[in-house]
N, C-alpha and C positions, 0 to 999 in steps of 0.2 A: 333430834333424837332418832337415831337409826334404829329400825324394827324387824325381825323377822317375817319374811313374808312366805317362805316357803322353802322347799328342798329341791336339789337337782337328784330325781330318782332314776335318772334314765337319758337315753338317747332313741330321736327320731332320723333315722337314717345317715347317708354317708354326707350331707351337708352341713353337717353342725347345731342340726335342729335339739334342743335340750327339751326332756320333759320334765316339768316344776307341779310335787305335789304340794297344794296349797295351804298353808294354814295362816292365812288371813281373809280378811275381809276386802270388799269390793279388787276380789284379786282380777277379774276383768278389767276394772280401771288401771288400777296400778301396773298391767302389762301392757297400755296400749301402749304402741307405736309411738320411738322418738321419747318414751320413760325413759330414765336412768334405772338399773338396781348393781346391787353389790355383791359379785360371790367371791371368797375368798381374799379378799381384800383387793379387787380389780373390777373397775366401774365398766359396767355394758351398757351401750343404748341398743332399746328394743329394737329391730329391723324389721322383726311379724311376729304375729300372737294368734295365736287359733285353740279351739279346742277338739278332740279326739278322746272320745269313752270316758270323759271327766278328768282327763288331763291334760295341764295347762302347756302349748306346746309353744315354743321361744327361737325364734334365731336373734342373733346379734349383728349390729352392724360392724364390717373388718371381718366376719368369721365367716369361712365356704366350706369346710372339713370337720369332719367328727376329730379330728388331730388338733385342732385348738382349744377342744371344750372338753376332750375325757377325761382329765383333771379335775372339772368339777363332781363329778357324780358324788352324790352323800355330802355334798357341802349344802351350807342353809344359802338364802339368797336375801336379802337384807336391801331396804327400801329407806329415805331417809321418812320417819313418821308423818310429815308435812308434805310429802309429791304431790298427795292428791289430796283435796280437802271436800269432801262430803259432807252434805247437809243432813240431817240424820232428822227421821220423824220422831214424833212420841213413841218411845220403850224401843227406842233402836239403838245400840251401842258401838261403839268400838272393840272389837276384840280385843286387843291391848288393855281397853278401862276394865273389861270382863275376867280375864287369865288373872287371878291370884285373889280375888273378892274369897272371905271366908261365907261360908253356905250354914245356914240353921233353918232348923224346922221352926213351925210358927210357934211350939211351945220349948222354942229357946235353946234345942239339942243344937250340938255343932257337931256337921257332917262331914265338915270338910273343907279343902279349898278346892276353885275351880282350876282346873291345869291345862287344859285345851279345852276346845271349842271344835267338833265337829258338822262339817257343810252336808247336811244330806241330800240337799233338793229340795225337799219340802219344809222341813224347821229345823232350826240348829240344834244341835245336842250337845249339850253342856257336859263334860268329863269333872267329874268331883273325885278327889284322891284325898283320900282318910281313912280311916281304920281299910277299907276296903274301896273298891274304885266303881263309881255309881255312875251311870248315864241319864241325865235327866234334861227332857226335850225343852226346847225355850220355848215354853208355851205360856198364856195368863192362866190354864186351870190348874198349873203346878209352879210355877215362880208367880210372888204374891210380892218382892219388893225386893226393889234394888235401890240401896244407898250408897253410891261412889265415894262420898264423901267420909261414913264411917266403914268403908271398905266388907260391906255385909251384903249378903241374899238370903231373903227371906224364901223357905221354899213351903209348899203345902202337899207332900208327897200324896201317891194313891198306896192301899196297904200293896205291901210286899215290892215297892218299891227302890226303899233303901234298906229291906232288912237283911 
């Protein structure tokens, strides 16, 4: 299963350096050096990977010019599900298993589904789109249960949180 792992928002300089903003998970891994990913339907191996102000910065191998890669900008970058496999601890998830879970308060409202997943630095924050679009941190004092399997979250907002 091939995944979204990110977007090409930009370029670093006149070598063909791409800048990939991230929306997934262990997107460090997934760039290292000698990965495969996919933009536009044309397979890159990574050549370098670094990061710059929180953005994920990419050359490929075969590319020495900003003239082989300005084609991508605004396209997604797509990883096959399986490159990298992560051992994940307790209450850790896959973004993939997390993006479409329906969200209800503990006395049963439904808020919504999750639609993204935002990386802050310090905890994720979960994007829920329904009536209105809620940001709710992945924290234990406010996500109280997650079922993959009956595709739910259970959340336990603070007041004025989803109202």
């Amino acid at each position: 299963m091939t995944i979204v792992i990110g977007k090409v928002v930009n370029f670093h300089g006149v070598k063909g350096e791409v800048k990939i903003h991230s929306s997934s998970d262990f997107i460090e891994d997934r760039l290292e050096v000698g990965n495969k990913i996919s933009i536009d339907e044309t397979e890159y191996t990574i050549k370098s990977y670094r990061q710059h102000k929180g953005i994920h910065l990419v050359t490929f191998d075969g590319v020495s010019n900003l003239n082989q890669v300005e084609h991508l900008k605004g396209h997604d970058v797509y990883q096959e599900g399986d490159a990298i496999e992560m051992a994940l601890e307790e209450g850790e998830y896959h973004f993939k298993d997390i993006i479409g879970l329906r969200v209800f308060t503990m006395d049963d409202r439904e808020i919504g589904m999750i639609s993204d997943i935002l990386q802050t630095g310090a905890k994720d924050v979960w994007v829920i789109t329904g009536d209105k679009e809620y940001m709710i941190p992945y924290v234990d004092e406010f996500v109280k249960d997650i079922d993959l399997e009956a595709g739910t979250v259970r959340i336990s907002p603070i007041e004025g949180m989803i109202e």
